[in-house]
C-alpha positions as CSV (number, residue, x, y, z in Angstrom):
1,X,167.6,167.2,236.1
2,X,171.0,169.0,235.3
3,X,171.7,171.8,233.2
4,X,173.8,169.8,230.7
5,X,171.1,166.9,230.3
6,X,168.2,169.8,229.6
7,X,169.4,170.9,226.1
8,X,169.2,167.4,224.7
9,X,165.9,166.7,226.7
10,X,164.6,170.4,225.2
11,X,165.6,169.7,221.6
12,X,163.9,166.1,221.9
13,X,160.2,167.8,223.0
14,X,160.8,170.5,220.9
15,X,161.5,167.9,218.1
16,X,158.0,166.1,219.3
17,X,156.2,169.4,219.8
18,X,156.4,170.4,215.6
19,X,155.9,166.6,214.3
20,X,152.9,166.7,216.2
21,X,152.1,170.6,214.5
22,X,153.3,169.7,211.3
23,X,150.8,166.1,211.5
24,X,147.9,168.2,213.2
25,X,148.1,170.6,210.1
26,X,148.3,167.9,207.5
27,X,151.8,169.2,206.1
28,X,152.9,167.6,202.8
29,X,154.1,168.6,199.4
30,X,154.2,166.8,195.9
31,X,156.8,167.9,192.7
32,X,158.8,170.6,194.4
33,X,162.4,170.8,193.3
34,X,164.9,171.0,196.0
35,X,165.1,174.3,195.7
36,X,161.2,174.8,196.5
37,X,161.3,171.7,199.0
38,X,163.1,173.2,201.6
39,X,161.6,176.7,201.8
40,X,158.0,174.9,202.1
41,X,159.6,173.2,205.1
42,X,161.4,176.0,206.3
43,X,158.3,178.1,206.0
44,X,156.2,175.3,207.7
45,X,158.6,175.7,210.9
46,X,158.2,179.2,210.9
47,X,154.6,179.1,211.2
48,X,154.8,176.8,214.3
49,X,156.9,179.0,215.8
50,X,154.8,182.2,215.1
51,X,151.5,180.3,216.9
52,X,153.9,180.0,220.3
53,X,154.1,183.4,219.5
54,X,158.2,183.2,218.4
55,X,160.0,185.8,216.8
56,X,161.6,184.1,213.7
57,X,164.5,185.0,212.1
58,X,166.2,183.4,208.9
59,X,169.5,182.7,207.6
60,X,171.3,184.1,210.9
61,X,175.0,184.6,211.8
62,X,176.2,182.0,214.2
63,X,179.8,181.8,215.6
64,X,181.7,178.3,215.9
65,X,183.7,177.8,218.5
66,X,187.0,176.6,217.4
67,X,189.4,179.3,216.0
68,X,189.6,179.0,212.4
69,X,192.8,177.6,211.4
70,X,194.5,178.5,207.8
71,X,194.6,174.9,205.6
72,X,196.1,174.9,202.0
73,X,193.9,175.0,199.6
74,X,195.7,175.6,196.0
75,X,195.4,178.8,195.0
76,X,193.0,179.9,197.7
77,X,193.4,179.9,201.3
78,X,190.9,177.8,203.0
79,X,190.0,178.7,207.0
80,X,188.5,175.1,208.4
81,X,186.0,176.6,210.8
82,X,185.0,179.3,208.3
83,X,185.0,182.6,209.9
84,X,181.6,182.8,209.7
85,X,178.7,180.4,208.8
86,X,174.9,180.9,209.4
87,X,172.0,179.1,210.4
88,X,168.8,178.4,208.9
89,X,166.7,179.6,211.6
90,X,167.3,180.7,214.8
91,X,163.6,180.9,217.0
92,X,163.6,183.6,219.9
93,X,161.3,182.9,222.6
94,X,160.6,185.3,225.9
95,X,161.0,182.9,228.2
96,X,163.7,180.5,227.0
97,X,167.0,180.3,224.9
98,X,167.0,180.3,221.2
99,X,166.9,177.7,219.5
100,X,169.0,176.4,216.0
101,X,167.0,175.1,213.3
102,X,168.8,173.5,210.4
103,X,166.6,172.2,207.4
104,X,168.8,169.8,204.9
105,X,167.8,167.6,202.0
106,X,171.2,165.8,203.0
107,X,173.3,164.7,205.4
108,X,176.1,166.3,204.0
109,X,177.3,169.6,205.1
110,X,177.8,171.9,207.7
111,X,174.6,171.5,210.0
112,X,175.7,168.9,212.1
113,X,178.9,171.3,212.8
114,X,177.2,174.1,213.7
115,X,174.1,172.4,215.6
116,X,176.8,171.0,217.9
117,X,178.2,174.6,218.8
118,X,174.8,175.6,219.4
119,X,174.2,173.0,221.4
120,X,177.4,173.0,223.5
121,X,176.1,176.6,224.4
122,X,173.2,175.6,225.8
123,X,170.7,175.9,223.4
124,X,168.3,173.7,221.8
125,X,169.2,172.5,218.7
126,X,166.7,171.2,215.9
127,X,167.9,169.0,212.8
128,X,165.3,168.8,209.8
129,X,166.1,166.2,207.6
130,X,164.0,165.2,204.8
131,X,164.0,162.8,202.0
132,X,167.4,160.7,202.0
133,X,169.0,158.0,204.6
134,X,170.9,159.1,207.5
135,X,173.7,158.5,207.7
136,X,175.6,161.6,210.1
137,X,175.7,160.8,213.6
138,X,174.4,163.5,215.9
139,X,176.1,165.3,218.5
140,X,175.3,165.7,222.3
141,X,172.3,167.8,222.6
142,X,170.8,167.7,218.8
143,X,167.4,166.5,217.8
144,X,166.9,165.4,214.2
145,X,163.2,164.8,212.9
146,X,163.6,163.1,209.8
147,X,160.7,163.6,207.0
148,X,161.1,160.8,204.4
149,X,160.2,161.9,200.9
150,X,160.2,160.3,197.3
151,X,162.0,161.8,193.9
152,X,161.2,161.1,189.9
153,X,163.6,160.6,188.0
154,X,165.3,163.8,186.0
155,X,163.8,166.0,186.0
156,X,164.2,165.2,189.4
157,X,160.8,166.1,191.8
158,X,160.1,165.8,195.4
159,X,156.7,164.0,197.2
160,X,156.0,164.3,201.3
161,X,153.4,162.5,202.6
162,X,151.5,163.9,205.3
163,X,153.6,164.3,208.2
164,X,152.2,161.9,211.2
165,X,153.2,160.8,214.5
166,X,155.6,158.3,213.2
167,X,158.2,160.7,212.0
168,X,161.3,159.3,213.3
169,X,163.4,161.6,216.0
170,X,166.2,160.7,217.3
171,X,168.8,162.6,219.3
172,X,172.1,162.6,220.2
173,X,173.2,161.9,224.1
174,X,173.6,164.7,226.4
175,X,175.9,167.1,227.0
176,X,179.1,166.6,229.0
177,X,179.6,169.7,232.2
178,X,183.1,169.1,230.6
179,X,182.4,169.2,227.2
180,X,180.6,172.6,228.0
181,X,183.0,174.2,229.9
182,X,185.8,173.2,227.6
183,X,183.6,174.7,225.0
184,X,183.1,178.1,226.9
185,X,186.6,178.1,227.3
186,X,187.4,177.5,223.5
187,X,184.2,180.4,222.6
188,X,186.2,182.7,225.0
189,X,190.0,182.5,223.3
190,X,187.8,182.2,219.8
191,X,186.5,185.9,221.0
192,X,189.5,187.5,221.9
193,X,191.7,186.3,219.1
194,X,189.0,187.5,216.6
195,X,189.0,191.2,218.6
196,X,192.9,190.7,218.8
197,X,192.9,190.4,214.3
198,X,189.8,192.8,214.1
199,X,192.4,195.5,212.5
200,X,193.9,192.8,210.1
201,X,193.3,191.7,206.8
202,X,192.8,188.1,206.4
203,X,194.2,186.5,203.4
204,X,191.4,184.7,200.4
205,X,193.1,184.4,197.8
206,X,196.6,183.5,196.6
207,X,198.1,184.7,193.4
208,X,199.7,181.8,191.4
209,X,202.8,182.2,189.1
């Protein structure tokens, strides 16, 4: 198997491996806000990763790969990639890569953006989506597990079954050799133009009138 189809096939068993953690230990929750929701979940991965005996680290700097490109925004200058974003887990492990986790109530946002970047790099990349339909499509490389919850009405409260084998995953196709390199390219002028304005200020806001 090459190189470029082992980060999707990764991400897809790493997917499986946590369903089947997060069924063995009976994981659910029942009226959590949002706000609580995802940290049970995030906290949840976290321990799986500690019993492969993972380092964990939360709410880490990532780098995407495009150069960020000024757009106008009103009265505020708007860089689209931000200059720097971060993910919701990265998990180190001895004797592999690291891997991206993302946890989102929503499809909306910036996971899928940065999941791909991981991913184009190489690494496994783990989408957690709970509650809501999906809608995003992913990119090459990225698993998603999708945990299906229920809300009350306002104010609004979250329910998760027990987590079983059924959890849908679903990943995107593999990664290109030339999607890669093009992106190691990219990564590599990204790197030098950001060393090249390291002694410059970058513009955030614009005065008006």
């Amino acid at each position: 198997m090459d190189h470029e189809q082992t980060t999707a096939v990764e991400s897809e068993t790493l997917a499986t491996a946590l369903r089947a953690h997060l069924s063995s230990t009976g994981f659910s929750f029942n009226g959590l806000t949002a706000k609580e929701a995802t940290p049970a979940i995030t906290l949840a991965v976290a321990q799986w990763a500690k019993t492969l005996g993972w380092s964990v680290r939360e709410e880490v700097s990532m780098r995407y790969i495009d150069l960020p490109r000024m757009q106008g925004g009103g009265c505020r200058v708007v860089w689209s990639p931000p200059w720097s974003a971060y993910l919701d887990l990265r998990l180190l492990r001895k004797d592999g890569l690291p891997i991206a986790v993302e946890i989102d109530r929503e499809d909306f946002g910036s996971a899928v953006d940065k999941l791909r970047d991981e991913a184009l790099r190489g690494r496994p990349a783990l989408w957690i989506r709970w509650h809501g339909a999906l809608h995003a499509e992913l990119p090459a490389g990225v698993a998603r597990l999708h945990l299906p919850g229920k809300a009350t009405r306002s104010p609004v409260r979250y329910s998760l079954a027990p987590v079983t084998d059924s959890a849908a995953i679903t990943c995107g196709k593999p990664v290109s050799a030339e999607a890669r390199e093009e992106a190691r390219t990219r990564d590599r002028q990204r790197i030098a133009e950001e060393k090249r304005l390291a002694a410059l200020t970058r513009p955030t806001t614009i005065r008006c009138g």
